[in-house]
NUNUPA-207471 format. One line per 4 residues: number of its first residue (from 1); their letters; for each residue x, y, z of N, C-alpha, C. Coordinates in steps of 0.001 Angstrom, whole numbers. Each point is the difference from the previous one (the first is absolute). Layout:
NUM) A) X Y Z X Y Z X Y Z  ...
END
This chain:
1) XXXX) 53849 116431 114619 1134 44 884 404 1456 196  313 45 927 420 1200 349 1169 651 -506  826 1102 -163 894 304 -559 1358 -228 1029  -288 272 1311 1499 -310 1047 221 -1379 -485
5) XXXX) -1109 -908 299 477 -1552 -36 511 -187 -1276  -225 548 -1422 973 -842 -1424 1103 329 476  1128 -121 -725 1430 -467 226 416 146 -1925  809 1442 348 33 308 -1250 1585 -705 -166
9) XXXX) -25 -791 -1417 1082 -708 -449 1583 793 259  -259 1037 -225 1720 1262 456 -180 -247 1625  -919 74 332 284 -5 1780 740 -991 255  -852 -1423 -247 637 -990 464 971 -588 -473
13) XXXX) 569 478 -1522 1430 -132 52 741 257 907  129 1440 75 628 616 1073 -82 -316 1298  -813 -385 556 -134 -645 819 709 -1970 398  -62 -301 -1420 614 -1331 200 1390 266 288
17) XXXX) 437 1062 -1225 1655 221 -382 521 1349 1894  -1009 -227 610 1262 647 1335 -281 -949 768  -778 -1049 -129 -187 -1637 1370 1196 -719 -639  335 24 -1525 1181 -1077 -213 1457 75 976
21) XXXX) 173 1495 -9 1632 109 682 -579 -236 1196  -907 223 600 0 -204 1858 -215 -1507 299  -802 -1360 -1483 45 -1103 404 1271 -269 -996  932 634 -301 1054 -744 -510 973 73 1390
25) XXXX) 292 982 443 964 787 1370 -848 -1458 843  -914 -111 659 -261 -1209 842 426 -1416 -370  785 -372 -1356 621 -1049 29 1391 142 35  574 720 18 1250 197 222 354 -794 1625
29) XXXX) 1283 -272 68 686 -951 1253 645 826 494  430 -219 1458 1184 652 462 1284 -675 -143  1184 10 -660 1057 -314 -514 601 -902 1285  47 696 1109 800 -977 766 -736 -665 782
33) XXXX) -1520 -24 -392 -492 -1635 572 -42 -537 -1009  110 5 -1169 329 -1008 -1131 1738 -832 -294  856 586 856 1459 -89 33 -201 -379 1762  -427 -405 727 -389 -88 1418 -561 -1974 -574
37) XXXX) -1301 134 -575 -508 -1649 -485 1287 -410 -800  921 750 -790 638 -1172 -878 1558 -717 1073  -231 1180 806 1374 -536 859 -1015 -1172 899  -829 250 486 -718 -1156 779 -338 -1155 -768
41) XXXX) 89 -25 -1955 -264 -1140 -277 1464 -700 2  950 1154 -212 1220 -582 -316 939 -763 1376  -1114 574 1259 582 -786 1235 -700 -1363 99  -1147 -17 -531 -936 -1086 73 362 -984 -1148
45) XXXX) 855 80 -654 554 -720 -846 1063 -809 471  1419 748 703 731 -103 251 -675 -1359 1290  -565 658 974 -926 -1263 1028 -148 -1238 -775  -580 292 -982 -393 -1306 -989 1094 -911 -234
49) XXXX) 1048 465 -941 1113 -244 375 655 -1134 783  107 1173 1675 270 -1000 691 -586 -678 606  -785 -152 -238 -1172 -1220 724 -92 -1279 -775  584 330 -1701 -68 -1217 -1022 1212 -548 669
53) XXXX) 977 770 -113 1257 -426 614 291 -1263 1168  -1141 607 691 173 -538 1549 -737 -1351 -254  -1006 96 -457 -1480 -1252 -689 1370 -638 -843  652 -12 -550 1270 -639 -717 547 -912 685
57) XXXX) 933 886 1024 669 -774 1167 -640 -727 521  -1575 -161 776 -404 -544 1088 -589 -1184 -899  -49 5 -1677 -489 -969 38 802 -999 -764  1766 333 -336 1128 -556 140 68 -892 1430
61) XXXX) -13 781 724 -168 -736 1864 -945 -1295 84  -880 218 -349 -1335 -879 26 596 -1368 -1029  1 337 -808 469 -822 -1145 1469 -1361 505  728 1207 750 1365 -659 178 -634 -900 1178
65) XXXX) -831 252 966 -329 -212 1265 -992 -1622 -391  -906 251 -1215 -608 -927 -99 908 -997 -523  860 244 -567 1298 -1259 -483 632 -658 773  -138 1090 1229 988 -1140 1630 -950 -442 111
69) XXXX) -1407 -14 113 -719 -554 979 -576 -1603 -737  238 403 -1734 61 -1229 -1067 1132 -1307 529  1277 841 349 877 -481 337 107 -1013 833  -663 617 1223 15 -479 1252 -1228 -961 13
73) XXXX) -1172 108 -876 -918 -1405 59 467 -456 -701  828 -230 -972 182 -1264 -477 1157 -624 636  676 999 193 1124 -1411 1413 -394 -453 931  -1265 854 1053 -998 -821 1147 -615 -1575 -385
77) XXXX) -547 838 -1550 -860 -1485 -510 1150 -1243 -470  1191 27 -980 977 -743 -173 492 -725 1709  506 699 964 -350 -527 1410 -1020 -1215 899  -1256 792 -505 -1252 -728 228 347 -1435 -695
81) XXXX) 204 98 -1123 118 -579 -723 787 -1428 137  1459 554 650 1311 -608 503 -682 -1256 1284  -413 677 166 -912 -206 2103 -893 -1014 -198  -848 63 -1217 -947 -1037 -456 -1526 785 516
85) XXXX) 30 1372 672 -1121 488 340 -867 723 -1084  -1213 -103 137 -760 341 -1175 -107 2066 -12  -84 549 -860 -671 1491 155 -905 610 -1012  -674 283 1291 -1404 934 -330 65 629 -1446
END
């Protein structure tokens, strides 16, 4: 082997120990897109929120709605009933 190509053990220390700070510096964040995502999770939460909210109400509505409509067949059929007519 030639002598350029070995890779003397002091080189490539030195060589490892000045790549660490330039691949440590490339993980670093920028602060206010990290404070930028937490306000967007904290709006996307809040959405959540009200959307359980609303899924609450509408299915209070539904609920109450299916009780008239309980309501209202069994007094049609009690009717039917009265009349002597048969139902489906």
């Amino acid at each position: 082997m030639s002598p350029r190509l070995r890779l003397h053990p002091g080189r490539a220390l030195v060589a490892v120990c000045c790549c660490l700070p330039l691949l440590a510096c490339q993980q670093l964040t920028n602060p206010t897109a990290s404070v930028e995502l937490q306000e967007s999770l904290y709006e996307l939460q809040d959405l959540l929120v009200q959307m359980r909210e609303e899924t609450a109400m509408l299915q209070g509505q539904v609920d109450s709605l299916q009780f008239v409509v309980a309501r209202q067949d069994s007094t049609l059929r009690r009717m039917a009933n009265l009349m002597g007519m048969p139902v489906p």
